[in-house]
TIVO-141964 format. One line per field, with one value per atom (N, C-alpha, C): residue number from 1; residue in one letter; atom name; x, y, z. Coordinates in steps of 0.05 Angstrom, whole numbers, plus 5000, padded with zeros to 4 digits. Layout:
BEGIN
n: c(NUM,...)
res: c(A,...)
atom: c(CA,...)
u: c(X,...)
v: c(Y,...)
w: c(Z,...)
This chain:
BEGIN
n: c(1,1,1,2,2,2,3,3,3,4,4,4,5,5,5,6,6,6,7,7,7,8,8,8,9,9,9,10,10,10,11,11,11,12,12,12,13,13,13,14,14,14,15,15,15,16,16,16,17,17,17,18,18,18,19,19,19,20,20,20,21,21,21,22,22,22,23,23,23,24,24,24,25,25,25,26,26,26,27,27,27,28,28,28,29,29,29,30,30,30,31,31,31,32,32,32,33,33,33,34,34,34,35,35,35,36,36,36,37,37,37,38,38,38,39,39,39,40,40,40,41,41,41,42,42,42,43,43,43,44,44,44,45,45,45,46,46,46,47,47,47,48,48,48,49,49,49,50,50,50,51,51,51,52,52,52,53,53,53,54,54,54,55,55,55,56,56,56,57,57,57,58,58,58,59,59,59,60,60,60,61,61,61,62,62,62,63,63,63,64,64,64,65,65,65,66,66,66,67,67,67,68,68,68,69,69,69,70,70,70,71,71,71,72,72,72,73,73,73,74,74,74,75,75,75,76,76,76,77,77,77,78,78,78,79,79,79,80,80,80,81,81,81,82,82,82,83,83,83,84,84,84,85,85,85,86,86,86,87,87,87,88,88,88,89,89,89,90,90,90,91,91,91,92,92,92,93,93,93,94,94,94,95,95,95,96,96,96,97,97,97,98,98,98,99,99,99,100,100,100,101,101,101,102,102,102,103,103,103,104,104,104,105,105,105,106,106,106,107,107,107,108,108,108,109,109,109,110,110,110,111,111,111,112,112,112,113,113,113,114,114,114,115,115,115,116,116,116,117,117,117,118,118,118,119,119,119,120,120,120,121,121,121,122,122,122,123,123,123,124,124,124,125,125,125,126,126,126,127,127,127,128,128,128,129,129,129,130,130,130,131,131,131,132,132,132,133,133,133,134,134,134,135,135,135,136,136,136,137,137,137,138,138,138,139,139,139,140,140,140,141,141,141,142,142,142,143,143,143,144,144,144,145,145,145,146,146,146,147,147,147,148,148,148,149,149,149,150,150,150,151,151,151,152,152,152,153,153,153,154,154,154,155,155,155,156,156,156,157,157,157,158,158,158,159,159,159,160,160,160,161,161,161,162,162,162,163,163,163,164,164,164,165,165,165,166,166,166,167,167,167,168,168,168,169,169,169,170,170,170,171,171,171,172,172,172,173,173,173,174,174,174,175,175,175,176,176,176,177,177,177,178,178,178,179,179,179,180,180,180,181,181,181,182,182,182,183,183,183,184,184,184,185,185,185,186,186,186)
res: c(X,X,X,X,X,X,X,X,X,X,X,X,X,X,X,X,X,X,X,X,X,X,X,X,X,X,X,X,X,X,X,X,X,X,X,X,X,X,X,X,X,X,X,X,X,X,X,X,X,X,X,X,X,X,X,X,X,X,X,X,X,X,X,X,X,X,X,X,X,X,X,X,X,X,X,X,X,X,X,X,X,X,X,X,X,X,X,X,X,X,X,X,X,X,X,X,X,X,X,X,X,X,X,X,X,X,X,X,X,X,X,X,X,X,X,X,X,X,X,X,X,X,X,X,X,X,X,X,X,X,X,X,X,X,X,X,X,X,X,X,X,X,X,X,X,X,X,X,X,X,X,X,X,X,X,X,X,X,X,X,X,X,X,X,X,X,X,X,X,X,X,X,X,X,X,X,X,X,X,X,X,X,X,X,X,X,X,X,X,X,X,X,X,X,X,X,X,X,X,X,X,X,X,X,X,X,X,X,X,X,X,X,X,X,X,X,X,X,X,X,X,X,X,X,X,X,X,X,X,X,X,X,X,X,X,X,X,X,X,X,X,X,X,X,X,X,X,X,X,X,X,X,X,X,X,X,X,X,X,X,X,X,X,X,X,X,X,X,X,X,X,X,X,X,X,X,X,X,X,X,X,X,X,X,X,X,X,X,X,X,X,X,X,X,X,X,X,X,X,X,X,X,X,X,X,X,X,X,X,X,X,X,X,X,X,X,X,X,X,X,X,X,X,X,X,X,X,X,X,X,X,X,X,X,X,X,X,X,X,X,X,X,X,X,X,X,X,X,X,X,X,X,X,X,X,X,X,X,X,X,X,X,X,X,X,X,X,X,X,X,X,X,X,X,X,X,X,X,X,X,X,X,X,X,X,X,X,X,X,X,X,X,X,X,X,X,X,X,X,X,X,X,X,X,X,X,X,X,X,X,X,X,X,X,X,X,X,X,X,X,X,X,X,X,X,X,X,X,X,X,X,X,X,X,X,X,X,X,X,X,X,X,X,X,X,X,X,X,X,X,X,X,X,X,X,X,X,X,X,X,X,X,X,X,X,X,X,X,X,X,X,X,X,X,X,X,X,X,X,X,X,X,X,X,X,X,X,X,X,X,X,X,X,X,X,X,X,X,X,X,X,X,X,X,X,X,X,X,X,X,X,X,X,X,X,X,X,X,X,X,X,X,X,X,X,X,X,X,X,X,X,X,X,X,X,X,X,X,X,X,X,X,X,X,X,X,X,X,X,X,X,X,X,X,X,X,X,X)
atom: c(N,CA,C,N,CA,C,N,CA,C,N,CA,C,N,CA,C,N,CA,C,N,CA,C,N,CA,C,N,CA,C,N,CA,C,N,CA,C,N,CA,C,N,CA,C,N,CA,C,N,CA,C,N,CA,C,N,CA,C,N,CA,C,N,CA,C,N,CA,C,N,CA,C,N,CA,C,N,CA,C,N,CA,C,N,CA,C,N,CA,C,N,CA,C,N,CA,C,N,CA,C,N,CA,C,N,CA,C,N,CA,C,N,CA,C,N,CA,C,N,CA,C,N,CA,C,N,CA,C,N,CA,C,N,CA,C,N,CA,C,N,CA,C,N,CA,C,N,CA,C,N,CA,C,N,CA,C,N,CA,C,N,CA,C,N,CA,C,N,CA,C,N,CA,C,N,CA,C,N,CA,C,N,CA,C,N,CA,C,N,CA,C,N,CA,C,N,CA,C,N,CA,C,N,CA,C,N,CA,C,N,CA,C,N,CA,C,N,CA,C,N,CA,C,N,CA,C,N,CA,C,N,CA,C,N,CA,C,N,CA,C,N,CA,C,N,CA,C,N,CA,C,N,CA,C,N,CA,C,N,CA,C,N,CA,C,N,CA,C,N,CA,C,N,CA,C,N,CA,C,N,CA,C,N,CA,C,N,CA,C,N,CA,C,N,CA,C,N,CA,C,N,CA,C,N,CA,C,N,CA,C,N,CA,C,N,CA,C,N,CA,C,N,CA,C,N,CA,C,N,CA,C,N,CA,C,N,CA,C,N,CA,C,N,CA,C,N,CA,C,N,CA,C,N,CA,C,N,CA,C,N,CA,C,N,CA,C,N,CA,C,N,CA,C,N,CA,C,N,CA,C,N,CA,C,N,CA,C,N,CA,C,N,CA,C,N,CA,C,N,CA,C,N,CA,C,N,CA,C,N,CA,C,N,CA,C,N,CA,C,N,CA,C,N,CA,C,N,CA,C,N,CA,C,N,CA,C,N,CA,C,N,CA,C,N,CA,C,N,CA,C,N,CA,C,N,CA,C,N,CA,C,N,CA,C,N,CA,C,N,CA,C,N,CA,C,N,CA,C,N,CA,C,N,CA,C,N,CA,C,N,CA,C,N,CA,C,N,CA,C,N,CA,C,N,CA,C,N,CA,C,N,CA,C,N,CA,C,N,CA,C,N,CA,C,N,CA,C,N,CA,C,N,CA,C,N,CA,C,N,CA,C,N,CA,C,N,CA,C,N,CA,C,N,CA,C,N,CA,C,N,CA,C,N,CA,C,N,CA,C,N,CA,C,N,CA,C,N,CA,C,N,CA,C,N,CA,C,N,CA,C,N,CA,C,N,CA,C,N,CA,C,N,CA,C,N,CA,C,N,CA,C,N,CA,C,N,CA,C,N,CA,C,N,CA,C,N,CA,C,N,CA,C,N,CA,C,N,CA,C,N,CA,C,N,CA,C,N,CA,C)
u: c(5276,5291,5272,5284,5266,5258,5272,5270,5247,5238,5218,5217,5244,5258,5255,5237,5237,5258,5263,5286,5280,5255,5253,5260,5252,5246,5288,5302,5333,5343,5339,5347,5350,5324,5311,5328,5328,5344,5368,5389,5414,5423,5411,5417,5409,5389,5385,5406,5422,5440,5463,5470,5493,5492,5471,5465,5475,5448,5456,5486,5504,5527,5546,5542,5561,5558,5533,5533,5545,5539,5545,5579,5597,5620,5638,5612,5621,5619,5598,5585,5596,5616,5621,5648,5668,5685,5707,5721,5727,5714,5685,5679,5684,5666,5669,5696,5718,5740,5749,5748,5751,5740,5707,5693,5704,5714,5725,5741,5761,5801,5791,5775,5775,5750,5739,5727,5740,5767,5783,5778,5790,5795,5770,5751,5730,5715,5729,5715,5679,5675,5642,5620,5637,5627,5632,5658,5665,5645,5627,5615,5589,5583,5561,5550,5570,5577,5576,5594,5596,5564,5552,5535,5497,5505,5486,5485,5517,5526,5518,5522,5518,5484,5470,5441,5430,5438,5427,5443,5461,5454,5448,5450,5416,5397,5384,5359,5364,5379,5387,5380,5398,5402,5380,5357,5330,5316,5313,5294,5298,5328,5325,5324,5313,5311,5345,5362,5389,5392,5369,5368,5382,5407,5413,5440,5434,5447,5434,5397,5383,5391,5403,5404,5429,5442,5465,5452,5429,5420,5409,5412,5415,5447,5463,5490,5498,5502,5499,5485,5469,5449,5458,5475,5485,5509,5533,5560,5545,5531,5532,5536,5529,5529,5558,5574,5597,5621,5614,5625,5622,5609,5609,5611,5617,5631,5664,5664,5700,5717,5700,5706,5712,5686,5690,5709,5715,5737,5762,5773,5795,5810,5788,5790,5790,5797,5792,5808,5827,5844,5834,5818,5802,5779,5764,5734,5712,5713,5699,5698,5719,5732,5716,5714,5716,5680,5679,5637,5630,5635,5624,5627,5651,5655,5633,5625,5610,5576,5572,5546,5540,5564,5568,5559,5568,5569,5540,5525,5503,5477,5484,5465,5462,5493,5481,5462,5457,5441,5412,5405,5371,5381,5400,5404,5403,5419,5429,5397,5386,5358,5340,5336,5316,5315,5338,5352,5350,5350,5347,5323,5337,5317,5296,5307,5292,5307,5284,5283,5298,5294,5305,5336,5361,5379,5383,5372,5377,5392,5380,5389,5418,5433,5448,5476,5470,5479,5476,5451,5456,5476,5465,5485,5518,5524,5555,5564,5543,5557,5563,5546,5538,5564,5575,5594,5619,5619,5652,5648,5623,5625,5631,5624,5632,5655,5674,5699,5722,5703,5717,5720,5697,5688,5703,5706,5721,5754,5758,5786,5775,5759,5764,5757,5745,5744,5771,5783,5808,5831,5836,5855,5848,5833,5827,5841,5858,5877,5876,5863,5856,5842,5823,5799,5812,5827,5847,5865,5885,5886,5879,5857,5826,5824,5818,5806,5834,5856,5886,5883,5879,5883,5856,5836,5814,5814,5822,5829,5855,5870,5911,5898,5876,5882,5844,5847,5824,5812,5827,5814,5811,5821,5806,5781,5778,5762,5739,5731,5706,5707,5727,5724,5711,5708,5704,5678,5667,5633,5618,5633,5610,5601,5633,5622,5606,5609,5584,5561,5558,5530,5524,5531,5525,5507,5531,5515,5493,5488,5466,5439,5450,5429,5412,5430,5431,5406,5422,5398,5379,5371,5342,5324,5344,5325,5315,5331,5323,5296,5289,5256,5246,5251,5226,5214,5245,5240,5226,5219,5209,5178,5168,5137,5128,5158,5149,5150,5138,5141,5155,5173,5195,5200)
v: c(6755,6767,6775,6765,6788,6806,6830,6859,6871,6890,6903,6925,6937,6964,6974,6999,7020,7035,7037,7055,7087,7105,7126,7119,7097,7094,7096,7074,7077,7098,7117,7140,7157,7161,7172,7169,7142,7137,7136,7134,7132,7163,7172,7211,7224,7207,7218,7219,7198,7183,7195,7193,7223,7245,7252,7280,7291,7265,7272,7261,7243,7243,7257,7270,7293,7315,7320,7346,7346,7327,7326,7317,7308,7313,7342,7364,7385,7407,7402,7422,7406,7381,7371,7361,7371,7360,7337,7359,7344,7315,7311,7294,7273,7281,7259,7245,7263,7259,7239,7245,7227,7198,7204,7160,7156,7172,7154,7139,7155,7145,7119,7126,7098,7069,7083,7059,7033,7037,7004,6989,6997,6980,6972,6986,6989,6958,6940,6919,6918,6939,6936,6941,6958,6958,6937,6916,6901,6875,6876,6859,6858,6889,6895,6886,6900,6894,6869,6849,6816,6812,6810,6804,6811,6835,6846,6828,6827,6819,6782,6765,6740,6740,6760,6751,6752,6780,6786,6765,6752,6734,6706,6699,6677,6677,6707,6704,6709,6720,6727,6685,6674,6645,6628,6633,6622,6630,6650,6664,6664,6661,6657,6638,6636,6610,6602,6591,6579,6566,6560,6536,6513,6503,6485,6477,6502,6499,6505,6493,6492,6467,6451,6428,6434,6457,6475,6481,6487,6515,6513,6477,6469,6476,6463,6460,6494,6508,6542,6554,6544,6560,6547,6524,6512,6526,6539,6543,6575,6587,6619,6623,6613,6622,6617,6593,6578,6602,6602,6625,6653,6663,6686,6680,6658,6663,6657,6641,6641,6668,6682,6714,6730,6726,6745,6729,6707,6702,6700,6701,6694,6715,6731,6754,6774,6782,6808,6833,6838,6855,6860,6901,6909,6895,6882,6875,6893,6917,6929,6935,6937,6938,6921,6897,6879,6873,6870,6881,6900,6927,6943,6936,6928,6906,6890,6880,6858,6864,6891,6896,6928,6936,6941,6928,6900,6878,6873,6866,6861,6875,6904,6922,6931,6929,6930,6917,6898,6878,6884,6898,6913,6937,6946,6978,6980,6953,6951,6940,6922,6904,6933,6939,6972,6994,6986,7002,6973,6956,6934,6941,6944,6938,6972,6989,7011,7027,7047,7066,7079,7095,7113,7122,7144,7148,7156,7169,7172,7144,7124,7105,7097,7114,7108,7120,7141,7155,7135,7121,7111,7080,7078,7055,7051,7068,7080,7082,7091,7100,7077,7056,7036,7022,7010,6999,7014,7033,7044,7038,7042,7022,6996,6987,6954,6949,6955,6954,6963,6989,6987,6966,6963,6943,6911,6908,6880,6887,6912,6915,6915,6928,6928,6902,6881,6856,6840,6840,6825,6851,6869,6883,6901,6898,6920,6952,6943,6961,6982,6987,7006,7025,7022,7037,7051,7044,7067,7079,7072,7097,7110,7097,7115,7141,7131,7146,7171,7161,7182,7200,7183,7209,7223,7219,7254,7266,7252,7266,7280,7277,7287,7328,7331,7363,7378,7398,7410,7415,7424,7427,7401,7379,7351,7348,7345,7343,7352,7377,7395,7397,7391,7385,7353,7328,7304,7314,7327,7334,7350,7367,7382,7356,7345,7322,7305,7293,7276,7285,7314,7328,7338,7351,7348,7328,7302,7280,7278,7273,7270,7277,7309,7330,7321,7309,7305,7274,7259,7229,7238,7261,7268,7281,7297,7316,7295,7274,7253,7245,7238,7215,7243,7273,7287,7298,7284,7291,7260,7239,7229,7234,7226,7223,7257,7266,7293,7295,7314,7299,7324,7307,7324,7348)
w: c(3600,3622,3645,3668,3685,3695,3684,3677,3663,3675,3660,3657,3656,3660,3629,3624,3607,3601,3575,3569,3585,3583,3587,3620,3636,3665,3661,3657,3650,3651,3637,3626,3651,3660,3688,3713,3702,3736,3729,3710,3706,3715,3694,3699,3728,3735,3766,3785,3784,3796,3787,3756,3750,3774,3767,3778,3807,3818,3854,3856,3844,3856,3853,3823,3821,3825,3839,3848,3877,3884,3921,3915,3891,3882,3877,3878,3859,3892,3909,3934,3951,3961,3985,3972,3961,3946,3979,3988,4006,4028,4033,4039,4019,3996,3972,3974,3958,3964,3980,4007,4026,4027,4019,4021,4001,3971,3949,3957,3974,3979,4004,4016,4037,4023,3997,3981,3978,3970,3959,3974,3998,4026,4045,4040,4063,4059,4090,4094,4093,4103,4106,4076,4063,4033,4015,4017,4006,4015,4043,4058,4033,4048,4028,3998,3982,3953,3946,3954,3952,3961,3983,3991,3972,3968,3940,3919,3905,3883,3889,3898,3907,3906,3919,3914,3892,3884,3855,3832,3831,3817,3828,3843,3858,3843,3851,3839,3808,3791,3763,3757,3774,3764,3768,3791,3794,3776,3767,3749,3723,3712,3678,3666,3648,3624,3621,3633,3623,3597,3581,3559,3570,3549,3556,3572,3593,3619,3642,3643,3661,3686,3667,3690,3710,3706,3723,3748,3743,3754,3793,3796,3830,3843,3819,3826,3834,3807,3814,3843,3843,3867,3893,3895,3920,3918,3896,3892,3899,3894,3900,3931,3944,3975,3987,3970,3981,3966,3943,3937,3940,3952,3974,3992,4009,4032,4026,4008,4007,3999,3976,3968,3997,4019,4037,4060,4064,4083,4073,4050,4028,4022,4002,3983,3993,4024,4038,4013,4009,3996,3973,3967,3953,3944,3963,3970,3951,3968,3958,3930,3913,3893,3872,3884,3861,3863,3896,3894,3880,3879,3861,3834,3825,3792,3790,3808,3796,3802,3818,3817,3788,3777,3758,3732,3741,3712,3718,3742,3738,3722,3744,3729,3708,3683,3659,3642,3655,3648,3631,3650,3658,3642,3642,3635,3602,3582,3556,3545,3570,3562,3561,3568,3570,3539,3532,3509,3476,3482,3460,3446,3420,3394,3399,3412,3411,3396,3376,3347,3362,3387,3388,3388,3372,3379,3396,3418,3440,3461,3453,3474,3467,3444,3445,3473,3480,3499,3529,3530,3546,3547,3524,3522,3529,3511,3511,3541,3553,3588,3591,3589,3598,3603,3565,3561,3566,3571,3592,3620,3640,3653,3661,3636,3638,3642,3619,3613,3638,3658,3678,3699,3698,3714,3711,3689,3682,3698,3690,3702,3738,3745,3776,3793,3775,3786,3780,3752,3756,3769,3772,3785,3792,3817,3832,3838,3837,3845,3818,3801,3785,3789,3812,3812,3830,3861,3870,3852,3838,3812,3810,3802,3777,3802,3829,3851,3858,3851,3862,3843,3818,3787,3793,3791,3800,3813,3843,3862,3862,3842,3843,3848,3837,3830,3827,3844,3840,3806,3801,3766,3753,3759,3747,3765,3787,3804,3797,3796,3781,3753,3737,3705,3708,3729,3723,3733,3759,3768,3746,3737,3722,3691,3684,3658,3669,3697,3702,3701,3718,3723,3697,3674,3657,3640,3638,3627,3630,3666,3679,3672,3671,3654,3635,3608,3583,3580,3593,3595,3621,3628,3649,3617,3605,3585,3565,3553,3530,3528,3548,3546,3551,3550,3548,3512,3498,3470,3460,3473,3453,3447,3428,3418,3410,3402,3396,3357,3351,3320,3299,3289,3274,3263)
């Protein structure tokens, strides 16, 4: 793989990322609020997203061993660019939606590879995030229209709202503290 991403380095940055977003979820509720509800729709994130998502696997497809679907791997690399531009002149409706799906699907990649074949139970925590991500993610690329849901139902009521920040920022907490327990001895 071409990843060289450490579980403790994973951990680090997963929970970091918990962290700062649900705190700035929990201290700026109404802004948050607000980029969530204009997320679905937003042509320029959907630009973005697709456009991320299209490189990173480019290079995902230049760079891995395919085995014996190497001899794909011109045809693929001529179809990635044709297919991000037909997504972004075609597929306008929940863009962004289905970019974040698929830069979701990407990054577990690195995230599950970081966590493979390691002793530790801890990586199980990360893992698990991992794979409920995914599973959203499969839904927000074939039906977008979930993740506004997803975005109406947290947003429906203050007490979900800061019951969903503090479980994020929590978590967050939880995989920052992990990689400080390992190599400590029983």
């Amino acid at each position: 793989m071409p990843y060289t991403l450490k579980l403790e380095s994973a951990l680090y940055l997963v929970g970091l990322l918990l962290v700062l977003a649900h705190a700035l979820a929990l201290f700026q509720p109404k802004a948050a609020q607000d980029w969530l509800r204009g997320l679905p729709r937003s042509k320029g994130l959907g630009f973005l997203f697709v456009t991320v998502a299209a490189a990173w696997f480019a290079w995902l497809v230049w760079k891995m061993d395919l085995g014996e679907f190497s001899n794909w791997r011109t045809r693929v690399l001529i179809g990635t660019p044709i297919a991000w531009w037909l997504a972004w002149r075609y597929v306008d409706e929940f863009l962004a939606v289905r970019g974040l799906g698929m830069l979701v699907l990407l990054g577990a990649e690195p995230l599950l590879g970081a966590a493979f074949l390691r002793p530790e139970m801890s990586r199980l925590f990360l893992v698990s995030l991992v794979y409920v991500w995914v599973g959203f993610a499969l839904f927000w690329v074939g039906m977008p229209y979930t993740l506004r849901d997803q975005i109406g139902w947290v947003t429906g009521g203050e007490k979900r709202w800061r019951a969903a920040a503090f479980a994020g920022l929590a978590f967050g907490a939880l995989l920052l503290v992990l990689p400080l327990t390992y190599g400590r001895p029983a």
